[in-house]
C-alpha positions, 0 to 999 in steps of 0.5 A: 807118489812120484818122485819131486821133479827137485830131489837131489840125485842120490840119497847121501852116503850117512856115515856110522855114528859112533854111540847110536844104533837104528832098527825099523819095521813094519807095525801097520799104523796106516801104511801096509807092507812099508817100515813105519816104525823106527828106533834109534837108542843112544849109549849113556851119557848122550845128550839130548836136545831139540825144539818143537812146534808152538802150536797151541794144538800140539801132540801128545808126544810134543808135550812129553818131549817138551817135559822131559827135555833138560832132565837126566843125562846121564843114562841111555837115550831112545828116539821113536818116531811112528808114521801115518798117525800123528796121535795130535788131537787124541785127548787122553788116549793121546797121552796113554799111547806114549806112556804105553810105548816109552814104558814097553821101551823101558822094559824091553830095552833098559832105557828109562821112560824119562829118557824116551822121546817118541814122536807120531806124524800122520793124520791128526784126531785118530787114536793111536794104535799103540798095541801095533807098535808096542808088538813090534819093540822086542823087533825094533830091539833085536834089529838095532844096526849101526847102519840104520839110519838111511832105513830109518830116514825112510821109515818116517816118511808120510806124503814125502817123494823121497828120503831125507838125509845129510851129513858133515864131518870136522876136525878137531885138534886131528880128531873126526867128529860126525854129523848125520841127521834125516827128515821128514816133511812135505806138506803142513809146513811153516815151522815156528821153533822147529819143523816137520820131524828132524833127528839128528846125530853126533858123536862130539861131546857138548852138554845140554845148555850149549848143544840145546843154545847152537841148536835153537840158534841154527833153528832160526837161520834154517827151518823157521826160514822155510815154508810149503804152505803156511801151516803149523804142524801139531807136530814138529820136532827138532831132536839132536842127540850127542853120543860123546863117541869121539871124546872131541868137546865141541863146546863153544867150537864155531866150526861144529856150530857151522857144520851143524848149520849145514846140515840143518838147511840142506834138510831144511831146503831138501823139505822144501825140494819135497813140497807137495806137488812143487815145481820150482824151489824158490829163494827170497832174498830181502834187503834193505829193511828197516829190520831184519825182523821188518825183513822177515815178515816182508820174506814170508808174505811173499813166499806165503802168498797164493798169488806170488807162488800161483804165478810162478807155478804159471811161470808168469812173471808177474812182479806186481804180486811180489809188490802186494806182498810187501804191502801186506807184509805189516814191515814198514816201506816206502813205494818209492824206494822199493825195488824187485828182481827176478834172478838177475833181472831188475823188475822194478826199481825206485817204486816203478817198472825198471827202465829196462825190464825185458817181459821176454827176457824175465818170462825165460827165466821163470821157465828155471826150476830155481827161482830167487826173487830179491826184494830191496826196500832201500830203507835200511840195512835189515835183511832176511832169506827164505826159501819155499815152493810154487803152489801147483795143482797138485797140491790140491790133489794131494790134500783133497785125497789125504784121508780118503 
């Protein structure tokens, strides 16, 4: 697969997280001579929390993370994550596979079932082949590194170009405390509470209520802002584990929560970066609305559109898309308020082409690899950010051969 035309020049460097170790390997789900496994295991007492995918069809280990969330604290934790077989789909033998693998977690490492929280991305209806996975527990184990998590970044990877990863760092009352977080996605994404697969680490102290509300609250602002292709995956997790390493309480700090944020979108937008067969990253910046909810619904019909994002695939400035979009958005709107621009090229103003709009000087702009369309409805003082991608050939390419 070669690498997005978008991604980021390097790999960041991700720093050790004190409490939580990481371990890889080659299991042989679907891909061959490639790590598709990893294992990360957190020291006792780390607080785990995390949102999921509302899908009505999601996984087996969706809904057993979903179960367990909440539970006992007070224990050691285990991530798994298994790529190249979502196990979505799969019925019993769905529920089977992740009880066989948290239980061989169990036995081999100590950490209780209840505390292992597995995920499986991949091809949706195939059984799972647990049996490869669990021969590979005992290595996973005896591999664990502080130093593993730009390996396990890799490992989750399914149709993605390139490895996700990101980090802050913050003081409080002259004491560091770490964030580091990865993720996988590329294609099958329009989040809705969570996305794709996102593992994230701290060492700060915060309990499950206030870590599980900053959370869900910076889900909002970030991954259930972004989109590739609307579509809802049947397995989208949000995990953040908190290993209290730094004896730094972060509870209620508004900089943790703020840094926390940054490493969410920058994961966020890098998914996007990665969308299949993307070409250009694109900003939707909506004001003006009735709402900010209004605004939204305005924001993802236009990213959402075939058309808009067809049109910036061709590099055509064709704003009356743009216009369509907001009509079919559901938002209320007034024709002859609204008014659209490309950069910082006002295309349209008071429901009409703007006086001075410039076909040549819009049609240069729209050869940039960023493009931001802002939209105000003037009605209001709503608004909202979305980010997604053009819908290029490729795209097709890529999911017409998926299982093949």
């Amino acid at each position: 697969m070669p690498l997005s035309p978008l991604a980021p020049a390097a790999f960041p460097d991700l720093p050790v997280i004190d409490g939580v170790t990481f371990a890889t390997a080659e299991a042989g789900v679907k891909y061959a001579n490639r790590a598709d496994v990893m294992l990360a295991l957190l020291t006792p007492g780390s607080t785990i929390a995390g949102v999921f995918t509302r899908s009505a069809t999601r996984s087996a280990n969706v809904l057993d993370c979903q179960e367990k969330l909440g539970g006992d604290q007070s224990g050691p934790a285990a991530i798994f994550v298994n790529s190249g077989n979502s196990n979505a789909f799969t019925g019993k033998h769905g529920t089977g596979s992740v009880n066989a693998i948290a239980s061989a977690i169990q036995d081999t490492t100590g950490v209780a079932a209840n505390r292992v929280f597995t995920s499986s991305t991949g091809v949706i209806g195939e059984p799972l082949p647990h049996d490869k996975i669990i021969a590979k527990i005992g290595e996973l184990h005896t591999a664990q590194t502080t130093a593993g998590l730009s390996d396990a970044a890799r490992a989750i990877m399914t149709t993605d170009t390139f490895a996700k990863g990101s980090t802050r760092q913050i003081t409080v009352d002259g004491k560091t405390v770490n964030i580091a977080g990865i993720a996988k996605g590329s294609g099958m994404i329009a989040p809705d509470m969570a996305t794709m697969l996102v593992y994230i680490f701290t060492d700060a102290v915060i309990g499950f209520e206030a870590l599980q509300w900053v959370l869900t609250d910076n889900t909002n602002k970030t991954f259930n802002n972004i989109t590739v292709d609307s579509d809802t995956s049947t397995s989208d997790t949000l995990l953040v584990g908190a290993t209290g390493a730094s004896g730094v309480d972060v509870t209620g700090n508004d900089d943790f929560a703020e840094a926390l944020h940054a490493v969410m979108l920058d994961l966020a937008h890098q998914v996007v970066r990665d969308g299949e067969g993307a070409t250009k990253f694109i900003t939707i910046d909506v004001t003006g609305a009735d709402s900010d909810d209004d605004a939204r619904k305005v924001a993802m019909a236009t990213a959402n559109s075939p058309l808009v994002k067809t049109a910036i695939a061709g590099e055509d400035a064709n704003w009356g898309r743009v216009v369509m979009a907001v009509g079919k958005s559901g938002a209320k709107a007034d024709r002859d308020a609204l008014s659209i621009s490309f950069g910082d090229i006002k295309v349209a103003d008071n429901g009409w082409r703007a006086p001075d709009y410039s076909e040549d000087a819009a049609a240069a702009y729209m050869k940039g690899d960023e493009i931001t369309i802002s939209v105000d409805l003037g009605i209001g003082s709503g608004s909202s950010t979305v980010w997604t991608c053009d819908l290029t050939h490729e795209y097709i390419r890529i999911n017409a051969d998926y299982r093949s």
